[in-house]
C-alpha positions as CSV (number, residue, x, y, z in Angstrom):
1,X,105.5,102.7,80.9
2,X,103.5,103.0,78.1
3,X,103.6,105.4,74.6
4,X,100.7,107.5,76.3
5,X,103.3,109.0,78.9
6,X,106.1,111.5,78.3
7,X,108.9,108.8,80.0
8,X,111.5,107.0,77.7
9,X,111.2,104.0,79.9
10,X,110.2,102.9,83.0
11,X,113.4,104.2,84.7
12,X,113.0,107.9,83.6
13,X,109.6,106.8,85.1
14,X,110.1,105.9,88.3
15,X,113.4,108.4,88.7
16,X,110.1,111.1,88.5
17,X,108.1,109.9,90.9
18,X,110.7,109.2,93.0
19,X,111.7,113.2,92.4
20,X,108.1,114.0,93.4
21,X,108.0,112.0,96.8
22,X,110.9,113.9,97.7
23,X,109.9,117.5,97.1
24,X,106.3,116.8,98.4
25,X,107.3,115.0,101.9
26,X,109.3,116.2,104.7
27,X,113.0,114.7,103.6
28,X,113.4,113.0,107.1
29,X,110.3,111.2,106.5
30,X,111.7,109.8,102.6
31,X,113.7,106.8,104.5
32,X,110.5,105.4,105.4
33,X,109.4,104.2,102.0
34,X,111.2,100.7,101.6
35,X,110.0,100.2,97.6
36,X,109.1,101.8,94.7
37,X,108.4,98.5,91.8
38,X,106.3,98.4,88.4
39,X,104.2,95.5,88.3
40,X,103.3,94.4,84.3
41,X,100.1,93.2,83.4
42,X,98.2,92.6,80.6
43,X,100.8,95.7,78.5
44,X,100.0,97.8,81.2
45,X,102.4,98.8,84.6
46,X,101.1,98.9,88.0
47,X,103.2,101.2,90.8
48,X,103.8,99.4,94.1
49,X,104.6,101.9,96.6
50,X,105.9,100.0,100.5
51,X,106.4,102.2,103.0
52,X,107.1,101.5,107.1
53,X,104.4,103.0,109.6
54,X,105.9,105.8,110.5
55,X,106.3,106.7,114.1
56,X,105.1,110.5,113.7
57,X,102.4,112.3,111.8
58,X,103.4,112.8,108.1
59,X,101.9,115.6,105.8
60,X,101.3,115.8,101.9
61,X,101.7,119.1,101.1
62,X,100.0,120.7,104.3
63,X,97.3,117.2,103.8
64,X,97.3,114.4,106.8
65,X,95.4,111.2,104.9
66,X,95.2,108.1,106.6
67,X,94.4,105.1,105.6
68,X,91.4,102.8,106.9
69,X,90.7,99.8,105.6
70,X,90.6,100.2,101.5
71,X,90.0,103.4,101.3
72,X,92.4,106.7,102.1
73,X,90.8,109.3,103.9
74,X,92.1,113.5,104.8
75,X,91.6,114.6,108.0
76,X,91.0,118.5,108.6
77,X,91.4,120.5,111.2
78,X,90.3,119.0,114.7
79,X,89.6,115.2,113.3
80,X,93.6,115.6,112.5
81,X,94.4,116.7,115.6
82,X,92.8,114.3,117.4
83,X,94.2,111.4,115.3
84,X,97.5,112.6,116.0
85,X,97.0,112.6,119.5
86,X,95.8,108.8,119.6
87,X,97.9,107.6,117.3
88,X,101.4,109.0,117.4
């Protein structure tokens, strides 16, 4: 990463965010992520994160997101519920 961060290199990096995926995510749901990579450019890393569509809701710390199109959205309450429903 970069001398702005607290990491020694990309590895001490990467082995925390792979530390917070884990403790933030139900464990069974972990195996589902297929990559974690650091893209350079221009002196500068980008995280690639590829994951598998999971076959059952997944929560972020008591959050359900979900993607649509670009953009990531939370759901709440009924709009989650009914998601759920149609989807898994």
């Amino acid at each position: 990463m970069s001398n702005e961060d607290k990491f020694e290199n990309n590895d001490k990096w990467l082995l925390h965010l792979t530390n917070l995926l884990k403790t933030r995510i139900k464990p069974d749901i972990f195996p589902s992520i297929e990559s974690i990579c650091l893209i350079p450019y221009k002196n500068k890393y980008f995280c690639v994160v590829e994951c598998k569509k999971s076959g059952k809701d997944v929560w972020l710390e008591d959050k359900f997101f979900v993607r649509r199109g670009p953009r990531t959205d939370e759901l709440i309450g009924r709009n989650a519920s009914q998601y759920i429903i149609e989807n898994f």
